[in-house]
Structure formats: structure tokens, C-alpha cells
C-alpha positions in Angstrom: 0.0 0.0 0.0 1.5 3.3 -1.1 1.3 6.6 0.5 0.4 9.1 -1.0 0.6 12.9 -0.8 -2.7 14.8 -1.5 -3.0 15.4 2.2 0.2 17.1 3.3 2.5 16.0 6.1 4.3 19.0 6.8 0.3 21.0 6.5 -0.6 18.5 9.3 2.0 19.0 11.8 2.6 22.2 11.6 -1.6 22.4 12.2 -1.0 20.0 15.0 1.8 22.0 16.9 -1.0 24.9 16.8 -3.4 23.2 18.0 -1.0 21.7 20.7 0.7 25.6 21.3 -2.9 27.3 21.3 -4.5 24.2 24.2 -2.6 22.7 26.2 0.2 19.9 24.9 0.1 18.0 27.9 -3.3 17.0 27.6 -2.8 14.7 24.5 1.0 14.1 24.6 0.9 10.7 23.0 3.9 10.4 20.8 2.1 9.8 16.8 2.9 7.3 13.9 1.6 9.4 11.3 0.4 7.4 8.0 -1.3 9.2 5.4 -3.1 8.2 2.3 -4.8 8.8 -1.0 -7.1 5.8 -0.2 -7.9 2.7 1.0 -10.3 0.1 1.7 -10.3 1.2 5.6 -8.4 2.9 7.8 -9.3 0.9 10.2 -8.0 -1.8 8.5 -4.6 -0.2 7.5 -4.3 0.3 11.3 -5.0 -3.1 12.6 -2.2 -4.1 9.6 0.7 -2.1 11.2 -0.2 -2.9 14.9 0.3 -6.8 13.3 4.2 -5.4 11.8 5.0 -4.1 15.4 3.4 -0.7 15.7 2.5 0.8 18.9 -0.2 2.9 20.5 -0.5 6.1 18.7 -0.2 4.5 15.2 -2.7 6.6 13.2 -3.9 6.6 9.3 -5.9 9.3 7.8 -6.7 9.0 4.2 -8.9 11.1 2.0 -10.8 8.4 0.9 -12.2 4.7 1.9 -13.3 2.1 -0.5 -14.5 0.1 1.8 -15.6 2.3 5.1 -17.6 0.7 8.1 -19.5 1.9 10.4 -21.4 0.9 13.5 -23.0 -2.6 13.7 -21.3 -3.6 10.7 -23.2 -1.3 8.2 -21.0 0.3 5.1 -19.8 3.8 5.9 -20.5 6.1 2.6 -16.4 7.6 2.3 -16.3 9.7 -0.7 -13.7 11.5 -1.5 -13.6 15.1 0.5 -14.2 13.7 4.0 -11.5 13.0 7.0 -11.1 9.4 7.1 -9.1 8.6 10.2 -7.7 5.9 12.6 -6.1 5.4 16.1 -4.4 2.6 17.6 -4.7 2.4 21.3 -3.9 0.4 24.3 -6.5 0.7 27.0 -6.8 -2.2 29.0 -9.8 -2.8 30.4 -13.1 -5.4 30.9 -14.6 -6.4 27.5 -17.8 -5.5 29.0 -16.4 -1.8 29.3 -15.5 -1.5 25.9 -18.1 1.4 25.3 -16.3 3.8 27.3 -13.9 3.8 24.5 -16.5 5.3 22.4 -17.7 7.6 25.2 -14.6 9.3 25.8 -13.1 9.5 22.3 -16.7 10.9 21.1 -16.8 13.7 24.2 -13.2 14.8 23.1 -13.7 15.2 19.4 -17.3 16.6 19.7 -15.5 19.1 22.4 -12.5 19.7 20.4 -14.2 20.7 17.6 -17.0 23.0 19.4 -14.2 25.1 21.2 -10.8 24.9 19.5 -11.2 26.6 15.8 -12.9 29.8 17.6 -10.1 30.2 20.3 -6.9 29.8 17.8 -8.7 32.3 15.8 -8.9 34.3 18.6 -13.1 34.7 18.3 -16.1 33.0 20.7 -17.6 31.7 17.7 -18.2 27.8 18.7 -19.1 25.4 15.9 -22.0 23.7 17.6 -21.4 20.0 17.6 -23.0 17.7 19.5 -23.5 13.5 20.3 -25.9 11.7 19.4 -26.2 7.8 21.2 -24.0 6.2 21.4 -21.6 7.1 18.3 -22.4 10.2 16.4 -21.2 13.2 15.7 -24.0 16.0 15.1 -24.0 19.6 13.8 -27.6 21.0 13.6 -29.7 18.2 14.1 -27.7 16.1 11.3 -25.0 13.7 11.0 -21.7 15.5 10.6 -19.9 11.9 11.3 -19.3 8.6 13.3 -17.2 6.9 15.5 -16.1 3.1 14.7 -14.8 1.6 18.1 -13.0 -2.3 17.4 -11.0 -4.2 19.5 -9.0 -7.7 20.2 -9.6 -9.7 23.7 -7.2 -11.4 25.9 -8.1 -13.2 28.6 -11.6 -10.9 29.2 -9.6 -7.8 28.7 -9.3 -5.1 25.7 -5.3 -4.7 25.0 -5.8 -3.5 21.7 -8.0 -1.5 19.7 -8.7 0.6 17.1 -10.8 3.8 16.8 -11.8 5.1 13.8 -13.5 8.4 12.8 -15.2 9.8 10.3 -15.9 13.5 9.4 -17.9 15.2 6.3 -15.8 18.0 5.5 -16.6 19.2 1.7 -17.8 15.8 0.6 -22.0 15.3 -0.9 -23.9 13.9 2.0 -27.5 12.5 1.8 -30.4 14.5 3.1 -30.0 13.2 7.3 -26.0 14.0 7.1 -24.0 18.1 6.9 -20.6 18.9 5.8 -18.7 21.1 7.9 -17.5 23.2 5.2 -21.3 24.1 4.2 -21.7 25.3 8.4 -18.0 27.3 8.1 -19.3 29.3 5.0 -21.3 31.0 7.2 -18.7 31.9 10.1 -17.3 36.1 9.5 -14.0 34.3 9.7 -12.7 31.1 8.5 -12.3 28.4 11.8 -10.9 25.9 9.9 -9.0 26.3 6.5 -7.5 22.9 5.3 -8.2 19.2 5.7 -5.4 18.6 7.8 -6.1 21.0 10.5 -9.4 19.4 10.9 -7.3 15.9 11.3 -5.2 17.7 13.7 -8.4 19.0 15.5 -10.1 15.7 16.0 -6.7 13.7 16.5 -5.9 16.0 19.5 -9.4 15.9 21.1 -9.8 12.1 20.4 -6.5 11.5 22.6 -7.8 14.5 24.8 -10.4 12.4 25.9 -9.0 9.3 25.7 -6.2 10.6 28.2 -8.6 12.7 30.2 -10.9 8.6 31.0 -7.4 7.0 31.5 -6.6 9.6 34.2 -9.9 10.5 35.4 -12.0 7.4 34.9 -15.5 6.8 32.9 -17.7 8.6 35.9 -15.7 11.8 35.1 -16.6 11.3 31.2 -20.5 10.8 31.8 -22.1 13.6 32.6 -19.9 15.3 30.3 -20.7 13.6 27.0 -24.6 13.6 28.5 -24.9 17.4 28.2 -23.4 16.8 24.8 -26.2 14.8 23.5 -28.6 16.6 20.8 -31.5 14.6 21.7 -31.3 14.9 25.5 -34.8 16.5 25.7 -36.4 14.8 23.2 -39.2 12.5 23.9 -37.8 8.6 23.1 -40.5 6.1 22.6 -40.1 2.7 23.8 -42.4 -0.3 25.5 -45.8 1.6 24.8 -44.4 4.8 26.9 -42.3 8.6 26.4 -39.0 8.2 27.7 -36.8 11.3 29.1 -32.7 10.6 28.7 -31.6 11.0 31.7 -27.9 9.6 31.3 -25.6 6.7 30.0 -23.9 3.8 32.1 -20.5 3.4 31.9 -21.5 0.0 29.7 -22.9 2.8 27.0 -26.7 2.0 27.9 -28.8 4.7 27.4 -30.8 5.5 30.7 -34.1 6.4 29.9 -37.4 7.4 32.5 -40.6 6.4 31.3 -43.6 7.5 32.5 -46.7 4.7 31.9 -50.2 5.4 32.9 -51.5 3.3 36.2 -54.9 3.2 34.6 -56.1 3.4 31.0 -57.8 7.2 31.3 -55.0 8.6 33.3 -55.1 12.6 32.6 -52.5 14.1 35.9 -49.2 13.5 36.4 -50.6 11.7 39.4 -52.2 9.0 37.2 -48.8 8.0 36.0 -45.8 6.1 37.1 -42.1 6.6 36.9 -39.4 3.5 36.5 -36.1 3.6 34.6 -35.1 1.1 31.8 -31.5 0.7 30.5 -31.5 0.5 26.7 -28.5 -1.4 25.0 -26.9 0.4 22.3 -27.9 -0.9 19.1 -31.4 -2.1 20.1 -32.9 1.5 19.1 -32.5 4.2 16.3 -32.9 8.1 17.6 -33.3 8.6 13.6 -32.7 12.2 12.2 -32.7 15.5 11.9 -32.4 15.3 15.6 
């Protein structure tokens, strides 16, 4: 596999070592294996392909384009040329049954990465307002602006490796649910971001941001954190024949919902209902869009 130069290596760290220079560096200090590409079948792939020659946490690919992009639950990932296709190898160690928090924290830094860093290195309070959507998504104005692909290898009931992939609409044709960034930045007085590779350099440093931020801090200090990022917090969520309010997310990535179910068929007050909680798994439910 060849690498190729339409995204530019020097472009990407010198947007990097201003992201690190405007934030602060010791926050995602991981030392980077930087791969970049034309295209490939998955980045995700071309990861999991250097960590088997040797390579070590903070192996990352970013290519321009995927020919054969995944996304959540095994569904194909539309990666047309004109998006940020990117990968991360990491190390976490920790319970299989955990594995979600992988996705919780990587999500929270990206989403908060790319809500508050392009406004302060260009030294304005615009915020570009991105936000979660359960468990995986990355939304900008009630629309898919990308995803977050989470895989990993088991030993002995633990996670040692794994691989986290994103994906970002940045000038590329998205379907009528899904928003490039560039069509939201057209809009801002200034420009917050100018190039492909400072975005990679954006979502790289939040994505190890929060992924250092759980390892240090733990999944209870993520939670409420990536809850007040959700876009469909308040939004009514039907499930079993009731309304249920969001109310938070376990560290297993369940979505804790209150539902409120009438005690008796003409029940008109809030007195004439009751409240329980239900854990939903992810995956077992679609929010849908426009959020």
C-alpha cells in the first residue's frame, strides 16, 4: 500500500503543533505514527495491519478516501472523496464488557475539540456547535456531521488492543440526514478551519484529549460530560408503549431512559402515571434524524 501525498505531512504538523501551542500539549502528549493516504479500503484496517508489523499505541492513518468504510453494527460507511477518514491505535486495558467507554470518551473529546478549538486559535467566541448523538455520532444541527467506529482484540476478558476510527464530512456530498462542515464554516465572518489537515489535527488532538482525560480520570468523570453533549437529550424517546426522558448513559454505554406509563387506562394528571427507569443497549434503538 502506497502513501500518497494529496494530504500534506508537513500542513498536518505544523496544524497540529498549533493546536498543541494554542490548548494545552500535555493533555494529548501521545507520541504519533503518522500514515497518510490517498485511499484505502479502511483505515481501520490499515491500522490493525501495522499494529500486526509491530506498531504501537498512537499509530494513526488518515486518508482522504475509503473504498471500503464501516461503520457501526457492521453497516458500510459512505467515504467519498472530500471527508477525514481517520484511525487510532490504542492500548486501553480494560473489561470487555467496558468497551463502550472507548467510544464515550473518544466521542466527548472530538465533539469538544471541535466545538471550542477553531474559535479560540482564531482568537473569536464563535463555537461550531457540535454535538453527540447515542451512542456514536457526531452531530451539527440536528444532522449527522460523522461517526465513531470503536474495534477491539480480547485477551483473557480484557481489551489490550483496539482501534478507533473516525469519520468527518468535511466538503464531501452527504444525503439529506447528514451536513458537511464546510457548508456550516461558509457561514462563520471568519474562516475556523481552513484545510483538511487542520481538521485531522483537531479531531486527532481531542480524540487523545479524551481518551487521556478517561485514562486519568476514569468513565464517571466522562459521563455527565458527554450527556450534556447529546442533541436529543430532551427529546421525547419512545419505547415499551411509553415517552421516555434521557436521563444519562452507564459506563456499559446503555442509554438510561425514564418512562412514564399510565397506572390506569384514562390517566389525565401527572398523578395518574408512574415513573421507572429502563437501560436500553446500544444498538437495540434508532434516535433517527434531523435530531
Amino acid at each position: 500500500m502506497v502513501e500518497e501525498q494529496g494530504l500534506s505531512r508537513e500542513r498536518f504538523w505544523g496544524a497540529y503543533q498549533v493546536v498543541q501551542l494554542g490548548m494545552q500539549p500535555e493533555e494529548a502528549n501521545m507520541e504519533i505514527d503518522l500514515h497518510l493516504f490517498e485511499s484505502v479500503p479502511s483505515t481501520n484496517e490499515v491500522v490493525w495491519q501495522l499494529l500486526e508489523r509491530g506498531a504501537g499505541e498512537g499509530a494513526v492513518a488518515i486518508a482522504r478516501s475509503q473504498t471500503a468504510g464501516r461503520g457501526q453494527w457492521g453497516r458500510q460507511w459512505c467515504s467519498e472523496q472530500g471527508g477525514l477518514y481517520l484511525s487510532v491505535a490504542l492500548m486501553p486495558d480494560l473489561p470487555v464488557e467496558e468497551a463502550a467507554q472507548l467510544t464515550l470518551c473518544t466521542a466527548w473529546g472530538i465533539a469538544t475539540a471541535l466545538q471550542t478549538i477553531p474559535g479560540k486559535l482564531s482568537g473569536v467566541a464563535d463555537r461550531i456547535p457540535v454535538q453527540l448523538k447515542w451512542l456514536n455520532d457526531l452531530v451539527l444541527q440536528g444532522r449527522k456531521l460523522g461517526g465513531i467506529l470503536t474495534e477491539t482484540r480480547v485477551f483473557q476478558g480484557r481489551i489490550t488492543k483496539a482501534v478507533v476510527g473516525v469519520g468527518i464530512n468535511w466538503t464531501n456530498i452527504v444525503p439529506k440526514t447528514g451536513i458537511n462542515l464546510q457548508s456550516f464554516l461558509v457561514t462563520a465572518p471568519i474562516p475556523l478551519i481552513e484545510s483538511l489537515e487542520m481538521l485531522a489535527a483537531i479531531v486527532l488532538y481531542g480524540l487523545l484529549c479524551g481518551y487521556q482525560f478517561w485514562q486519568q480520570e476514569g468513565i464517571q468523570a466522562i459521563l455527565p460530560r458527554y450527556l450534556e453533549l447529546l442533541a436529543h437529550r430532551d427529546r421525547p424517546v419512545p419505547v415499551e408503549g411509553a415517552l421516555g426522558t434521557i436521563v444519562g448513559v452507564t459506563s456499559k454505554g446503555e442509554l438510561r431512559l425514564s418512562l412514564k406509563s399510565p397506572q390506569r387506562p384514562s390517566a389525565e394528571t401527572i398523578s395518574d402515571f408512574s415513573t421507572s427507569e429502563v437501560l436500553i443497549q446500544p444498538g437495540t434503538i434508532s434516535l433517527g434524524y434531523p435530531l
